[in-house]
C-alpha positions as CSV (number, residue, x, y, z in Angstrom):
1,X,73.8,111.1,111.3
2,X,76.9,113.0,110.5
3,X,79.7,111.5,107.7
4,X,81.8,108.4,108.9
5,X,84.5,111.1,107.7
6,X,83.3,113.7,111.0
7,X,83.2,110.5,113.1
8,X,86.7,109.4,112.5
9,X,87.6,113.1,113.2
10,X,86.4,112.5,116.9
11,X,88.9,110.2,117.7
12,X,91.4,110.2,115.3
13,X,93.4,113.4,113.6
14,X,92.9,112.6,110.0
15,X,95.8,113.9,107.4
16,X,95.2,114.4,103.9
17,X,98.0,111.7,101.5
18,X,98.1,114.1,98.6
19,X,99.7,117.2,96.9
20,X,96.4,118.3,95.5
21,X,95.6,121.9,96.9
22,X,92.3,121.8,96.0
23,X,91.7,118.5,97.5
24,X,93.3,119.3,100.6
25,X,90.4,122.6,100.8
26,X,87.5,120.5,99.9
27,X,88.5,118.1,102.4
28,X,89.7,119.7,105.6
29,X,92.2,117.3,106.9
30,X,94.6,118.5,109.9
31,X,97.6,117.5,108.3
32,X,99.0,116.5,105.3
33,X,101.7,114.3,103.7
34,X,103.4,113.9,100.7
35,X,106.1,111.9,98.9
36,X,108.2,111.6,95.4
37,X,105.2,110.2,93.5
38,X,102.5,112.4,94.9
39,X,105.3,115.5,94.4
40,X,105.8,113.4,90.9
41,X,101.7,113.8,90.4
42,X,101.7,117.8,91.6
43,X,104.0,118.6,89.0
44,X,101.6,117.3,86.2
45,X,99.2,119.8,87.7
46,X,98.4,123.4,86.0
47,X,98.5,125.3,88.9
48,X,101.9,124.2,89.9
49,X,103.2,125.7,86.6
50,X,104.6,128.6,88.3
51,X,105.8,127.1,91.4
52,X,108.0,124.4,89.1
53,X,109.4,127.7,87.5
54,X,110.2,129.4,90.5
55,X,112.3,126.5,91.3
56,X,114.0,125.7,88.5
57,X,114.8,129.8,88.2
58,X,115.9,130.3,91.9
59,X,118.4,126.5,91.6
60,X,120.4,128.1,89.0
61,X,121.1,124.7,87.3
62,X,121.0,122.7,90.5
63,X,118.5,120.0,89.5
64,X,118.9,118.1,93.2
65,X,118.5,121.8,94.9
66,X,115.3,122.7,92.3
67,X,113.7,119.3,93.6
68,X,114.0,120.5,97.1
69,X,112.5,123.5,96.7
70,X,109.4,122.4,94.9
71,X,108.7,119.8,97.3
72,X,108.9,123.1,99.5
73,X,107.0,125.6,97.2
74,X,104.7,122.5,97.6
75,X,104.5,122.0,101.3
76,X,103.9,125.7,101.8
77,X,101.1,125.9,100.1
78,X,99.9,123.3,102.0
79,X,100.7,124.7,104.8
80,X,97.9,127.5,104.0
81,X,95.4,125.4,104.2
82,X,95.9,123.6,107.0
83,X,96.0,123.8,110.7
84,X,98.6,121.3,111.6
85,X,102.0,119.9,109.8
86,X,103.6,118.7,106.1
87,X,105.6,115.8,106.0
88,X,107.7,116.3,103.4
89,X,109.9,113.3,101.9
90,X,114.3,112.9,101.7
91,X,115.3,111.6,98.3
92,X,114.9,107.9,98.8
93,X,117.9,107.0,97.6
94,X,119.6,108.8,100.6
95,X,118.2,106.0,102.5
96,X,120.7,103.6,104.0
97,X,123.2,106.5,104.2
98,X,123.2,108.7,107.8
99,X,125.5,111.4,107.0
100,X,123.4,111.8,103.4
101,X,120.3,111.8,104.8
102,X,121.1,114.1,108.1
103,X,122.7,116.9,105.0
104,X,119.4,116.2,103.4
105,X,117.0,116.9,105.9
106,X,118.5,119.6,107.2
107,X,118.7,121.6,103.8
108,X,115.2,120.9,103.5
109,X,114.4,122.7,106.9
110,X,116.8,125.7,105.8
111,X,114.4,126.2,103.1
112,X,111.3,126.0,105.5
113,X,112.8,128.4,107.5
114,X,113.7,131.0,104.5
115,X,110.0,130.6,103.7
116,X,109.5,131.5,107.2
117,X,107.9,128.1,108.2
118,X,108.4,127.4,111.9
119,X,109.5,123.4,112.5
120,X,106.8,122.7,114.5
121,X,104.7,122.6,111.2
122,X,107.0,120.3,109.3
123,X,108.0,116.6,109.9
124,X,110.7,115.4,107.7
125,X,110.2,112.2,106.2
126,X,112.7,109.2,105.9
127,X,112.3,105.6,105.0
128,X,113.2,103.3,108.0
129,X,116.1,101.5,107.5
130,X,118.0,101.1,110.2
131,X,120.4,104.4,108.8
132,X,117.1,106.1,108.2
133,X,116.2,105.3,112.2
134,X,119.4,106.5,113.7
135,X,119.3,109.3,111.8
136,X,115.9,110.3,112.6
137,X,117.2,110.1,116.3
138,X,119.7,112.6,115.6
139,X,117.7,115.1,114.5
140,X,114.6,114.7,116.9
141,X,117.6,115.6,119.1
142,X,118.4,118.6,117.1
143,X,115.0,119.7,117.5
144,X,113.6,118.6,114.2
145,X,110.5,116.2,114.0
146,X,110.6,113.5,112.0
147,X,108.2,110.5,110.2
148,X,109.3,107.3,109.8
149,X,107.4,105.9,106.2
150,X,107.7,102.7,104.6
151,X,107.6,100.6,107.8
152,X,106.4,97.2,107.6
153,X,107.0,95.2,110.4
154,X,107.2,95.2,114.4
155,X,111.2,95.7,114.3
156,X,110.7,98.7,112.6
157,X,108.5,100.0,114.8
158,X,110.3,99.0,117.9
159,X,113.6,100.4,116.9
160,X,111.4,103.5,115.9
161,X,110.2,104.0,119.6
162,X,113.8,103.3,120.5
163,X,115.1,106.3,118.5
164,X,112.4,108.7,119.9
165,X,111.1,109.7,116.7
166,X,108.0,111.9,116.6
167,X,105.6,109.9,114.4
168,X,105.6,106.4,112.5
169,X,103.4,105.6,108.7
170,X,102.7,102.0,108.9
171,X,101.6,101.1,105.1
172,X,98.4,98.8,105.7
173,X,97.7,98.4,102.0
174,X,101.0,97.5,100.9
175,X,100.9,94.9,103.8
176,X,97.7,93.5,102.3
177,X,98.9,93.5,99.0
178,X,102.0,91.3,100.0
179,X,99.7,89.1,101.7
180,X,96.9,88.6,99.3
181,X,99.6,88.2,96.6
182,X,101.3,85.2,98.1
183,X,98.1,83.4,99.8
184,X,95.3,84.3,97.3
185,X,93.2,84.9,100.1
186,X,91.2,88.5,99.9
187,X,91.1,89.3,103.9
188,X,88.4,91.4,105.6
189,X,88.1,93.6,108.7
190,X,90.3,92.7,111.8
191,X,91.9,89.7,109.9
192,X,93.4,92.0,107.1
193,X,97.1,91.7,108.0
194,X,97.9,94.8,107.1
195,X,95.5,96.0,110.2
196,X,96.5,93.6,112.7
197,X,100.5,95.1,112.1
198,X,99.1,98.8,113.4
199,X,97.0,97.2,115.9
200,X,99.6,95.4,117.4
201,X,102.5,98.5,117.3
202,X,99.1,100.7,118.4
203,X,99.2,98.1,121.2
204,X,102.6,97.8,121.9
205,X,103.3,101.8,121.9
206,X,99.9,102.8,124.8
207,X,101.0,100.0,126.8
208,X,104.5,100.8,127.4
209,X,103.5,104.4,127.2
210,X,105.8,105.1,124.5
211,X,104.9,108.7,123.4
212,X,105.7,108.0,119.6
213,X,103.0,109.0,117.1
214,X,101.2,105.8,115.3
215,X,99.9,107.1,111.5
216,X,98.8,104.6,109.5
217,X,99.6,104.9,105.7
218,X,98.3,103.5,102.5
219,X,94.9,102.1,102.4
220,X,93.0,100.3,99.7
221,X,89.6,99.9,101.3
222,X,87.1,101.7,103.6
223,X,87.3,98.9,105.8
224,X,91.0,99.1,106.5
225,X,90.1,102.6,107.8
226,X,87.1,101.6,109.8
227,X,89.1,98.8,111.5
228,X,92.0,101.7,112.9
229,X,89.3,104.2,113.9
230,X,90.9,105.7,116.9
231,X,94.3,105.3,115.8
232,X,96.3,108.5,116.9
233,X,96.4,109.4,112.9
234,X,95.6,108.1,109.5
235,X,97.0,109.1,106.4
236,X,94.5,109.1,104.0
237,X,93.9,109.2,99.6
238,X,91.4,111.9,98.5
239,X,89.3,109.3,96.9
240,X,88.9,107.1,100.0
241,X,88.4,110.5,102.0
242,X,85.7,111.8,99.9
243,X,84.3,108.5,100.2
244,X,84.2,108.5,104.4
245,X,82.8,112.5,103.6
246,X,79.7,110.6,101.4
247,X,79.5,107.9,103.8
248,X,76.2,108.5,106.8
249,X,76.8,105.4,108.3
250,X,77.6,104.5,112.3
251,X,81.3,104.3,112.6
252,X,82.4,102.4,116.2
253,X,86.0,103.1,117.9
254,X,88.1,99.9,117.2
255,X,91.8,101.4,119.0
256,X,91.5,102.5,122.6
257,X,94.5,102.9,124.7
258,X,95.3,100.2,127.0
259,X,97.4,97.8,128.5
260,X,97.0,94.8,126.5
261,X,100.3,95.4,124.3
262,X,103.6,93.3,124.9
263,X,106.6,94.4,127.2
264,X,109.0,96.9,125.9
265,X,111.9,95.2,123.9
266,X,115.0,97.4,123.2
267,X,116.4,96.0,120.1
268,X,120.6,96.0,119.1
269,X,121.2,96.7,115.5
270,X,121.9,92.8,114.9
271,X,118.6,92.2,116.5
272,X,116.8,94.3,114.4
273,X,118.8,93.3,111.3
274,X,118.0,89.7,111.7
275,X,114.0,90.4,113.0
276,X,114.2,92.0,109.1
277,X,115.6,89.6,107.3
278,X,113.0,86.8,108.9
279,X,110.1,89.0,107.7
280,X,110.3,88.4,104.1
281,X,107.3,90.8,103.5
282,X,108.6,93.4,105.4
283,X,112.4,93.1,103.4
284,X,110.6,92.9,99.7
285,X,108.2,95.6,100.4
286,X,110.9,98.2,102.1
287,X,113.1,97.5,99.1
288,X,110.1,97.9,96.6
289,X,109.0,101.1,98.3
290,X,112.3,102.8,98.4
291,X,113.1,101.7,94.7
292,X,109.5,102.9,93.8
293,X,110.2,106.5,95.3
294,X,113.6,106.7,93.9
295,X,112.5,105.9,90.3
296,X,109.6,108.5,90.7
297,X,112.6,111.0,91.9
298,X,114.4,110.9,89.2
299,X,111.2,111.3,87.0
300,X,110.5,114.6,88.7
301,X,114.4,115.6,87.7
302,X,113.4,115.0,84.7
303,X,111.1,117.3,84.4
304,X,112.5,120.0,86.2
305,X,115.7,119.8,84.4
306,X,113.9,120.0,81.1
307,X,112.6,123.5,82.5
C-alpha cells in the first residue's frame, strides 16, 4: 500500500509549514507557507547566509524593508521547488491597523513582482482581526490573494467568507492546546476540538457553496490530520509530513462536500466583535498568536540589523 502521505494527496492538496528548502524537496508538497518564526528559524540556517546579506546590502539601512525582502529571497526560493503558491506573512504587529497592513502587503507584492513572481503564486498572509479581514477584502478586490492565519473560531471564519478572501488557516493544534489546558482532558480523533472547528467551517463553507479555500494549520498529532483528510488543504510540519511519508497504513476520507453545514449568516462588525469576545479561546489565542509572531519579528530585526 502506498504512504498515508500519497493517500492524503488524493483528496486533499497538501502544503509544506516550513522555510526549510531542503525539506520542502524531500517532501514534495504543492504549496508552501511560512511565517515570522519559521522566517525567524530560516535565518539560523547556513544556506540562507547569502540571501540574509543580499538583503541587508540591497535595504541600505532599512531594517523593516531588509525583513521584507528576505521573507521574499525566501519565498522565491520556495517557489523553485514547487508547483503551486507561498504564503508569505505581514508584520503582525500591522494587525488591527487597515491602512498599515494594505501599505504592507502591497510592498511585499512589489517585490514579488521585481523578482518577477506572477501573483497567482503568492497569497499574502494577515492575521484575522476584523482590520486584518476588511483588509484582506480590499485587496482580493485589487487582484491580490490572500490567507487569513490565526483564526480560531466560527466568526472568524464567517466574516472571512463575507470578505471573499481566497483561503483560510484554521490552527487545530493551538485549539487543542487551549482546550486540553483548561479541561485536562487529552481528546482523540473526531472529539479533538480543534477538529470539530474545521469540520464545522469545512461544513459551513460546501454547503452554502461559499468558494473560500479551507487550510487547516498547526497540528500536533497524526490523528488531527487523519481526522481532516479531504479537507481542500492542510498545512503541514516536516516532521509530521515525513511521518505520513513513513506511514503504509489505510487512510479513509473523513471531509466530503455536502449539505449538512448551517445556513449562511452575514455577520455586522458588532456581531462579530461580540461572537469574539464570547469565545474566550478564540480571544486568548488570537492575541497569543499575534504577540508570538510580533516578538519573533523583531528577533529577526535583530539579526538582520546586526548584519
Amino acid at each position: 500500500m502506498t504512504s498515508k502521505l500519497e493517500q492524503l494527496k488524493q483528496f486533499t492538496t497538501v502544503v509544506c509549514d516550513t522555510g526549510d528548502l531542503q525539506a520542502i524537496s524531500r517532501l514534495r508538497p504543492v504549496d508552501a507557507t511560512t511565517n515570522p518564526s519559521l522566517l525567524l528559524k530560516a535565518a539560523a540556517i547556513p544556506a540562507y547566509a547569502e540571501l540574509l546579506r543580499n538583503a541587508v546590502s540591497a535595504s541600505k539601512g532599512d531594517v523593516d524593508l531588509a525583513c521584507d525582502r528576505f521573507a521574499v529571497a525566501v519565498g522565491c526560493g520556495i517557489l523553485k521547488v514547487i508547483p503551486g503558491r507561498i504564503s508569505t506573512e505581514v508584520d503582525a504587529r500591522l494587525s488591527f491597523d487597515e491602512d498599515a497592513l494594505w501599505a504592507k502587503a502591497n510592498q511585499l507584492i512589489a517585490l514579488y513582482d521585481q523578482a518577477g513572481v506572477s501573483r497567482d503564486r503568492v497569497l499574502i498572509k494577515l492575521a484575522s482581526t476584523w482590520e486584518g479581514i476588511r483588509t484582506a477584502e480590499r485587496l482580493e478586490k485589487a487582484g491580490i490573494q490572500t490567507n487569513l492565519t490565526l483564526l480560531f473560531s466560527f466568526a472568524q471564519a464567517q466574516a472571512c467568507a463575507d470578505a471573499g478572501v481566497f483561503l483560510i488557516s484554521p490552527f487545530v493544534g493551538r485549539i487543542y492546546d487551549w482546550y486540553r489546558k483548561h479541561t485536562g482532558l487529552d481528546y482523540t480523533g473526531a472529539e479533538d476540538p480543534g477538529v470539530q472547528s474545521v469540520t464545522r467551517i469545512y461544513n459551513y463553507y460546501k454547503a452554502n457553496a461559499i468558494p473560500t479555500v479551507v487550510m487547516g494549520a498547526s497540528f500536533r498529532t497524526l490523528s488531527q490530520i487523519e481526522e481532516l483528510a479531504g479537507c481542500d488543504r492542510l498545512t503541514i510540519s516536516p516532521d509530521l509530513l515525513q511521518t505520513l511519508a513513513d506511514d503504509h497504513g489505510p487512510l479513509a476520507r473523513k471531509l466530503v462536500p455536502g449539505t449538512e453545514g448551517e445556513a449562511r449568516q452575514p455577520l455586522s462588525e458588532a456581531q462579530f466583535r461580540w461572537a469574539s469576545n464570547e469565545d474566550a479561546m478564540a480571544t486568548e489565542k488570537l492575541a497569543e498568536g499575534i504577540r508570538q509572531f510580533a516578538r519573533d519579528q523583531e528577533k529577526l530585526e535583530k539579526v538582520l540589523a546586526g548584519r
